[in-house]
NUVO-284343 format. One record per residue (C-alpha): x, y negated, z. Coordinates in steps of 0.05 Angstrom, whole numbers, plus 32768, in hexadecimal, padded with zeros to 4 digits. Example, Ala and Ser with C-alpha at 12.3 -4.5 7.8 and 13.67 -1.06 7.14 Angstrom:
<rs>
R    X    Y    Z
R 80F6 805A 809C
R 8111 8015 808F
</rs>
This chain:
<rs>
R    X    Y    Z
R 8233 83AF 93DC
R 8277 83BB 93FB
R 8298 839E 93C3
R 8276 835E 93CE
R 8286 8355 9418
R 82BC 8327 9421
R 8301 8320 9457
R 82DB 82F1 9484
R 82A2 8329 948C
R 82CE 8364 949C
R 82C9 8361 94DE
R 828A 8359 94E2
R 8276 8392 94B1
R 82A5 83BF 94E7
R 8276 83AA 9526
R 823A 83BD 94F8
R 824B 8403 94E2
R 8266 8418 952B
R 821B 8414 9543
R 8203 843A 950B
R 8239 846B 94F1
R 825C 84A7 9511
R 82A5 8499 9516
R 82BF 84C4 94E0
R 828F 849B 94AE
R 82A7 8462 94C6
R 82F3 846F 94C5
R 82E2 8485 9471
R 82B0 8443 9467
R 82EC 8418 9487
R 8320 843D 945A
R 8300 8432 941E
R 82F6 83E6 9426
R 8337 83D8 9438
R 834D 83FA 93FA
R 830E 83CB 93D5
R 832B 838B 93EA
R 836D 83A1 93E2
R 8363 83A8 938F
R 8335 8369 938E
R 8376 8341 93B0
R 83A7 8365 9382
R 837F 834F 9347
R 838E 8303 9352
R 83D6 8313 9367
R 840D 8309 933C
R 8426 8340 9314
R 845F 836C 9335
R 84A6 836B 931A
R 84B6 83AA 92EA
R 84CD 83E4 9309
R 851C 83E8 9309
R 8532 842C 92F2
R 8563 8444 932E
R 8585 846D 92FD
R 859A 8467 92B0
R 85C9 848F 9286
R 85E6 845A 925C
R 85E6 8412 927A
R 85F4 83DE 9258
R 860A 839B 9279
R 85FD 8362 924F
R 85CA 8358 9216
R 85EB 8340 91DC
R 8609 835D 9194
R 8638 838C 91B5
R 8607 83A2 91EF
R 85D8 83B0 91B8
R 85FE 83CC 9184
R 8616 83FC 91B7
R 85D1 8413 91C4
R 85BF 8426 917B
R 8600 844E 9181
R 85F0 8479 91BD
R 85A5 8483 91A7
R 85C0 849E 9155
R 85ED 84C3 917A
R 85C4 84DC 91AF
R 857C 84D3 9199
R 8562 84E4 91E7
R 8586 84B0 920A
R 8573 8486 9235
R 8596 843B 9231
R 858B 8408 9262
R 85A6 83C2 924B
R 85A6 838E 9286
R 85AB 834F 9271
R 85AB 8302 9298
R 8584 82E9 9259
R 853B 82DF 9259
R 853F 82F5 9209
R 8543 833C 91ED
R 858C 834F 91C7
R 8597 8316 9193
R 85C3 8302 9160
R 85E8 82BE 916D
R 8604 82A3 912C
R 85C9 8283 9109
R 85BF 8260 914E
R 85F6 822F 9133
R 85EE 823E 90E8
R 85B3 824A 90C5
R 857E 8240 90FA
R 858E 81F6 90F5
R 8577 81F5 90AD
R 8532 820E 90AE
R 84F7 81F1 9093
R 84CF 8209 90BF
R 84BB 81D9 90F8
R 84A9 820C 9129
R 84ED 8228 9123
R 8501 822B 916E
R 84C0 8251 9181
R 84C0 8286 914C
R 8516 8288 9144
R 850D 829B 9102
R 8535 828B 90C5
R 853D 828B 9080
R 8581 82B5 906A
R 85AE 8287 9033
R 8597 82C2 9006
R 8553 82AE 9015
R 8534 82DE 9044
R 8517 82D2 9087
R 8526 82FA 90C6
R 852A 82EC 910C
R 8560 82E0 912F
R 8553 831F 9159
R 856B 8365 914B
R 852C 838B 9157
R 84E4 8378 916A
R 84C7 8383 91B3
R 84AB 83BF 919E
R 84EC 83E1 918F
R 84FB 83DE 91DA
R 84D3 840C 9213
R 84D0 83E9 9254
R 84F6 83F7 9290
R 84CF 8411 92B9
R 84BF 844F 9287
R 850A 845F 9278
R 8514 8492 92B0
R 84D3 84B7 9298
R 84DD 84B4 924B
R 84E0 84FB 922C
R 8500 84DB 91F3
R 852B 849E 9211
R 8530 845E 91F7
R 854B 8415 91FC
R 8535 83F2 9234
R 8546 83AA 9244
R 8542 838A 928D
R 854B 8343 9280
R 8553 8308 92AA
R 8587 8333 92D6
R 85D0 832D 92E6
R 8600 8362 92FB
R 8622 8343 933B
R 8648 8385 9356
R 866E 83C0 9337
R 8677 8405 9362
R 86A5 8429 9332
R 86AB 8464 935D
R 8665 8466 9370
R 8653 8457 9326
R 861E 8427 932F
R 8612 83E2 9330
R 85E1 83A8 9354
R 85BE 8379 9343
R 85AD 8326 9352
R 857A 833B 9379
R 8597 8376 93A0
R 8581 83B4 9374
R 85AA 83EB 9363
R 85AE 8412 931F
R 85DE 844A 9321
R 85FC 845E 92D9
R 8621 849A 92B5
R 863B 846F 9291
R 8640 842C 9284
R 8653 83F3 924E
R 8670 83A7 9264
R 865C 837C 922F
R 8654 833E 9255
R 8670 830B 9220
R 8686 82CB 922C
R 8671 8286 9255
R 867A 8242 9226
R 86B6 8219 9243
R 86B5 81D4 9251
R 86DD 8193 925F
R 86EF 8193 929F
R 86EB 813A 9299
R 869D 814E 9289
R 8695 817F 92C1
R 86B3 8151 92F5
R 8684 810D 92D1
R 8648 8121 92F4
R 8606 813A 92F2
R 85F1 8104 92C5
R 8621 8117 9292
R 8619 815E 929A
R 85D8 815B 9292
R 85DF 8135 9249
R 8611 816A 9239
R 85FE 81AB 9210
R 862E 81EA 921B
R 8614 8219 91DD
R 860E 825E 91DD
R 85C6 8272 91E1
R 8585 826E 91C6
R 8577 823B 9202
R 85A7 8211 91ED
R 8595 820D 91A2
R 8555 81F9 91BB
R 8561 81C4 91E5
R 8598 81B1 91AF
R 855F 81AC 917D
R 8530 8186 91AA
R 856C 8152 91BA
R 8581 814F 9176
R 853A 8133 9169
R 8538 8102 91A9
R 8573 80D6 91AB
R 859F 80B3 917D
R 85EB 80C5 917D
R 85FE 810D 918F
R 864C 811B 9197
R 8668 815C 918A
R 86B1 816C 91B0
R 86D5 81A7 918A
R 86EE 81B2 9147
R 86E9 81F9 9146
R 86B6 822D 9125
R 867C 8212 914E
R 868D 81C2 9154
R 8690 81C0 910D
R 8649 81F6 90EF
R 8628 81CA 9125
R 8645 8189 9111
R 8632 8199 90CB
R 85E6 81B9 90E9
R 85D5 816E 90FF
R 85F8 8148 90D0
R 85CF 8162 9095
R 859A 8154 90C9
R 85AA 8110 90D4
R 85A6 80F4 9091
R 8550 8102 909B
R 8552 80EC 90DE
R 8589 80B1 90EF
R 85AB 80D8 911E
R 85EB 80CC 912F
R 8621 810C 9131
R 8660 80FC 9146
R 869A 8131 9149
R 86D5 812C 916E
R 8711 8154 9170
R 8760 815B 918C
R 8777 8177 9148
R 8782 814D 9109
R 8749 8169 90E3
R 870E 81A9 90E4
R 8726 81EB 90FB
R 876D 81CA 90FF
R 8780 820B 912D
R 8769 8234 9103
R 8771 821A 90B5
R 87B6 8206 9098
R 87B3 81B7 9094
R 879A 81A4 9052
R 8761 81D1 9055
R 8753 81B3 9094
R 8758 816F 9075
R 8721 8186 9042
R 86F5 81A6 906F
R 86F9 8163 909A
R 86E3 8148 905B
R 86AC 8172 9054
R 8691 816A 9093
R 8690 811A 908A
R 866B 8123 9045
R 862D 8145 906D
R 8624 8102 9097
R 8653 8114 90DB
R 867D 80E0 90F6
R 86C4 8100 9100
R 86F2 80EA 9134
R 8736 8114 9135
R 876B 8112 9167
R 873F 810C 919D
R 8754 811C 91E3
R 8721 8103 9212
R 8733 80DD 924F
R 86E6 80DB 926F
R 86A5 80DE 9272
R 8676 80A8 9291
R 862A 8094 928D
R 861F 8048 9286
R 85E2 8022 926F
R 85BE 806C 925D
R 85FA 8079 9230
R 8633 80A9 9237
R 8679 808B 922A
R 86A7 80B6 9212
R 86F1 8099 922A
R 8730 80B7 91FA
R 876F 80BB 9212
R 8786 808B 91E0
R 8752 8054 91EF
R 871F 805E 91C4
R 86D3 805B 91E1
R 86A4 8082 91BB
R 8653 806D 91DB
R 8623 80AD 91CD
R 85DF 80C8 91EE
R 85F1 8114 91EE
R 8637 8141 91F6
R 8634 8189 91D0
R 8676 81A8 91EF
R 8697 81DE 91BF
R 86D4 81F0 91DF
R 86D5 8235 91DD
R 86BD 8272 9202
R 86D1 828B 9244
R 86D4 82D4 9248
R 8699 82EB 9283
R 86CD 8315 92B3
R 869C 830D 92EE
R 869C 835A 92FD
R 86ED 8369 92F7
R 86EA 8355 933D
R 86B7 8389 9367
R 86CC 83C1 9329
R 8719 83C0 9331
R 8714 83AC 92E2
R 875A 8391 92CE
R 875C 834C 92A8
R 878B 833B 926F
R 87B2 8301 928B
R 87C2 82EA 9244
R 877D 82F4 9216
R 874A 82F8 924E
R 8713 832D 9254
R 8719 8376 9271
R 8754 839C 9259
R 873A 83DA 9235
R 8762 841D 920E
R 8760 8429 91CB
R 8719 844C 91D0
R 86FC 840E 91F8
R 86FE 842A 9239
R 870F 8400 927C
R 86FF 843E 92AA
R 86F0 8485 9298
R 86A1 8479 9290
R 86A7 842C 9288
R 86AE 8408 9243
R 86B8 83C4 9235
R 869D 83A4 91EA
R 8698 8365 91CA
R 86B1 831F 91E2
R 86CD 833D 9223
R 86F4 8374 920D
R 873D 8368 9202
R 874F 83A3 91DC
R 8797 83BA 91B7
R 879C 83AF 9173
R 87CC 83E2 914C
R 87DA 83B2 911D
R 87D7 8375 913C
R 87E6 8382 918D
R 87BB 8368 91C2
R 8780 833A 91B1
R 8739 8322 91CA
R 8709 8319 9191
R 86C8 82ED 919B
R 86A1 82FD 9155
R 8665 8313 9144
R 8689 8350 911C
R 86BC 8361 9151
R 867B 8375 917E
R 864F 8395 9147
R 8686 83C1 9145
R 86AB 83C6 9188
R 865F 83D2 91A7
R 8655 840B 9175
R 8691 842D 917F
R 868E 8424 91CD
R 8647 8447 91C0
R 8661 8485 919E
R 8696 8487 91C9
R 8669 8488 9208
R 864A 84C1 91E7
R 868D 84ED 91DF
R 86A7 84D4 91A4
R 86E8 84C3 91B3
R 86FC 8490 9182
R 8737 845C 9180
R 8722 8418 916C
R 8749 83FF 912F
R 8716 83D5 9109
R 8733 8390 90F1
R 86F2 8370 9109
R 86DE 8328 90D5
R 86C0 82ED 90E2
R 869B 82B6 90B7
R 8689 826A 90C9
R 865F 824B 908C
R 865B 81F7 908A
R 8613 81FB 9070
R 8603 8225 9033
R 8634 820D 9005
R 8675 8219 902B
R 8685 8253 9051
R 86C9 8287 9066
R 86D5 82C6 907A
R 8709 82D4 90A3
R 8735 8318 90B7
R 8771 831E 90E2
R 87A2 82EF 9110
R 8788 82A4 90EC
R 87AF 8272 9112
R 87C5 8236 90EA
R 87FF 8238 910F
R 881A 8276 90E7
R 8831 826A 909F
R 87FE 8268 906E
R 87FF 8278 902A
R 87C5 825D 8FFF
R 87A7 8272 8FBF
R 876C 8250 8F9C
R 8748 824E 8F63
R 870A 8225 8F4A
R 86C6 823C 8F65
R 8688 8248 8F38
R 8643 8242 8F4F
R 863D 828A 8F77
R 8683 8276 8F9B
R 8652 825F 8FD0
R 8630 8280 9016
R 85E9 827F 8FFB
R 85FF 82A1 8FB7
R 862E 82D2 8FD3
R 85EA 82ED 9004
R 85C2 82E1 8FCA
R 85EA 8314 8FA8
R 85F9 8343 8FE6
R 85B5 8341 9005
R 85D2 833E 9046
R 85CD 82FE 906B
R 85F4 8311 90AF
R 8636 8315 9082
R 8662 8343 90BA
R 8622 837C 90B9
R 863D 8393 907D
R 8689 8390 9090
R 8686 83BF 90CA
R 86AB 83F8 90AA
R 86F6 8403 9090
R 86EA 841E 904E
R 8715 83F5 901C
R 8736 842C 8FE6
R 8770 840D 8FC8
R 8755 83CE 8FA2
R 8767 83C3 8F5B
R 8780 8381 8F41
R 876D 8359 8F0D
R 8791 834C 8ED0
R 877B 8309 8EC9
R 87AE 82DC 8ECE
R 87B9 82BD 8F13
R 879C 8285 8F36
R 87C6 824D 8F4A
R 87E8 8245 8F95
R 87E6 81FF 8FA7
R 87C9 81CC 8FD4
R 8799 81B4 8FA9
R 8765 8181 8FB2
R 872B 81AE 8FA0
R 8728 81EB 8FBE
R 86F1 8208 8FAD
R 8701 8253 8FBA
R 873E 8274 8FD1
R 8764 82A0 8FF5
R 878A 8290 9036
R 87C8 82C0 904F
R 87E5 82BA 9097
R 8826 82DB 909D
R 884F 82EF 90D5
R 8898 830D 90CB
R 8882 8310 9087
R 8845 8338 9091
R 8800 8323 9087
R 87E1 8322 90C4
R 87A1 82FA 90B2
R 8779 82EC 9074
R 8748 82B2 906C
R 8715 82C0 9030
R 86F9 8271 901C
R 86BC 827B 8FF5
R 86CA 82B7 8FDB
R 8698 82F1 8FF9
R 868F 8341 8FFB
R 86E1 834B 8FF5
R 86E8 8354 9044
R 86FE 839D 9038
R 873B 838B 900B
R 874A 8359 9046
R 874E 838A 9077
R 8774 83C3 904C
R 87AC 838D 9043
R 87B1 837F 9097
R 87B0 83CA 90A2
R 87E6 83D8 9074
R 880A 83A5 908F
R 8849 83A6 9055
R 8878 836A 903C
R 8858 8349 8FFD
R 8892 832E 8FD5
R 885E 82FF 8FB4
R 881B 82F3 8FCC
R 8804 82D3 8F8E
R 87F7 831C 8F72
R 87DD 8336 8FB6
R 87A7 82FD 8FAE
R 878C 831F 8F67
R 876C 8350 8F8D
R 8742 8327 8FA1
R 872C 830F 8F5C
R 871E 82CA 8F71
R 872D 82B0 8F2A
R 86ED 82D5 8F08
R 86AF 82B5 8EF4
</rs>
């Protein structure tokens, strides 16, 4: 009966028992329906928050590819640990490349809910590293006999106490560490003529990085007519080429706009560029080079795009791909020194910014022995910087030499690979020869099996490679180039290697750059790559 009485009767029910009950009975009856309505109410609440652990051994700021791979370091190398990766996303650790590359070319209509995707070899996977189930949560991590990976998302470090080594939270909590791991990447940049434009334009303006924004890409893609891309780099162009294959189903409109003369003009020497700008045109994208824009306005539901040189270009949507801002937000409170120069934390040879603080990933500017100081924003650079800062956490003491690679693919049928110092300002020697049918992305991870190409280029194991004795393929600026190599040299010395269409010769790439020796003629240096063979 008790269980039915309700709030409005409690008082009531009190006046009742005190004519009936000795006092101790009534002091237990009155206990015990407190404690009654007190579970009914909580059984309508809300659910409370997870438990924060106060403590954890390993934290991890930041939940992307170096945060994670930095995790399955610690735990192979210390099966008991206990990792807590905090992370201002609502989305466990991810991969981003296929959110701008093969994402966008999925049959599957449901593709934004279930964020899978087929591989160009075929097979499916999902764009995240492990399955919910891989992860314990929070609020078990202190009590795990065995450790774990734990995730808190949705948070954001605000504040750094080195000396006190711990750290708060958005909403106040503390987590105090052992040690800890910055891998914080990067914010997108934009045009300063687009942030001062408005809200209006703002809000018709798509800064890409995350899963959000592929999916509100994707829904806008689908919604309005003309869609303008600003940047010519690695992401302007694989999503210029993602909607203009689109477009030719759909009308839509992709426009691309850039300051260089042609694709990836800071990157590729010119008449590579010229072809790829060429490409991109063939899949149905509007290219407008040279492009310095003046301002940004909102008339008559339409943005106007003002260049500097007069021209007006009318669209309904902005994507701005500008390039990444490294996310220094904690140098501040953590005494963390910034590289004026590259950006990002300044860390030793073993990744270390402090004694038990490590910085991976886009926000680590780290010393190259080969190449001096750089900042590296791949998807390679922090598979591997996060795994080494994870053994290293864990005593291993190792410097970090890798010459981390990077790939951009324009759809399935053209794609690089890239190694080194590739600035098109550098000179360039080229060598090409003409592709077959497997000089292509899907046939190269048809043949490999792997689909993310850098997972398999995450180790330094190149013997000495042996050339061909084929005779050699022809350097020249050719119309066709249909698979080649590409060598950037500085004081003589190759200091960057661009692999067009030709796959799984990454190690050879990165034996030459750590050598680092004078080639008298590069013409032989490029048979090791065997890029004239069937």
């Amino acid at each position: 009966m008790i269980m039915l009485i309700s709030p409005h009767l409690f008082s009531y029910f009190v006046l009742v028992t005190v004519f009936f009950f000795p006092p101790l009975q009534i002091l237990s009856l009155l206990v015990s329906l407190s404690h009654c309505l007190g579970s009914c109410k909580d059984k309508d609440a809300a659910p409370s928050p997870p438990k924060i652990p106060s403590h954890s051994p390993y934290l991890l700021i930041g939940g992307g590819t170096a945060s994670f791979a930095a995790a399955r370091s610690i735990r192979a190398r210390d099966p008991g640990a206990k990792v807590l990766i905090v992370t201002d996303e609502p989305d466990l650790p991810y991969m981003r490349p296929p959110l701008s590359k093969e994402l966008w070319f999925s049959d599957d209509p449901s593709v934004t809910e279930t964020l899978r995707f087929k591989q160009w070899n075929g097979k499916e996977r999902s764009i995240y590293f492990q399955p919910p189930s891989f992860y314990i949560n929070p609020e078990d991590l202190e009590s795990a006999e065995n450790g774990g990976v734990a995730v808190l998302l949705s948070k954001k470090v605000v504040h750094m106490d080195v000396r006190g080594n711990k750290v708060k939270l958005d909403d106040g909590t503390e987590i105090s560490y052992d040690k800890c791991l910055i891998a914080t990447g990067g914010v997108p940049r934009n045009l300063q003529v687009i942030e001062r434009a408005g809200e209006e334009v703002m809000s018709r303006t798509t800064l890409f990085r995350k899963i959000e924004d592929f999916k509100s890409l994707d829904k806008v893609s689908r919604n309005v007519k003309s869609v303008t891309i600003i940047g010519g780099g690695f992401l302007g162009s694989e999503l210029a080429c993602a909607l203009g294959r689109k477009s030719t189903e759909s009308g839509l409109e992709v426009i691309q706009m850039f300051p260089e003369r042609g694709n990836m003009g800071k990157v590729l020497p010119e008449y590579l560029s010229n072809w790829t700008t060429e490409k991109v045109k063939r899949e149905g994208v509007k290219i407008i080079s040279e492009a310095l824009v003046k301002s940004v306005a909102c008339k008559d539901d339409r943005l106007e795009i003002l260049l500097k040189d007069g021209r007006l270009v009318k669209t309904d949507h902005i994507v701005a791909a500008v390039g990444l801002e490294p996310n220094v937000d904690l140098a501040k409170s953590g005494g963390l020194e910034v590289d004026s120069d590259f950006g990002g934390y300044r860390v030793n040879a073993e990744l270390q910014a402090r004694s038990n603080i490590w910085v991976a990933g886009d926000a680590a500017c780290f010393y190259d022995i080969r190449l001096g100081r750089r900042r590296v924003e791949h998807h390679d650079h922090a598979v591997v910087s996060g795994r080494l800062a994870g053994e290293n956490m864990t005593g291993a003491s190792k410097p970090y030499w890798h010459q981390s690679m990077f790939w951009s693919d324009l759809g399935p049928d053209v794609g690089y690979e890239a190694i080194g110092i590739v600035d098109s300002s550098l000179p360039t020697v080229g060598v090409f020869a003409k592709a077959t049918a497997k000089d292509t992305p899907k046939a190269a991870t048809e043949e490999s099996g792997t689909g993310i190409r850098s997972e398999s280029e995450t180790e330094d194991t190149a013997t000495s490679p042996v050339a061909s004795t084929a005779p050699a393929p022809v350097v020249g600026h050719k119309d066709d180039y249909g698979k080649g190599v590409i060598f950037y040299l500085r004081d003589k010395v190759v200091v960057g290697i661009i692999l067009w269409n030709v796959f799984n010769r990454m190690p050879v790439a990165r034996k030459i750059i750590k050598d680092g020796e004078e080639h008298a003629d590069l013409n032989e240096v490029a048979k090791l790559f065997n890029i004239h063979e069937d």
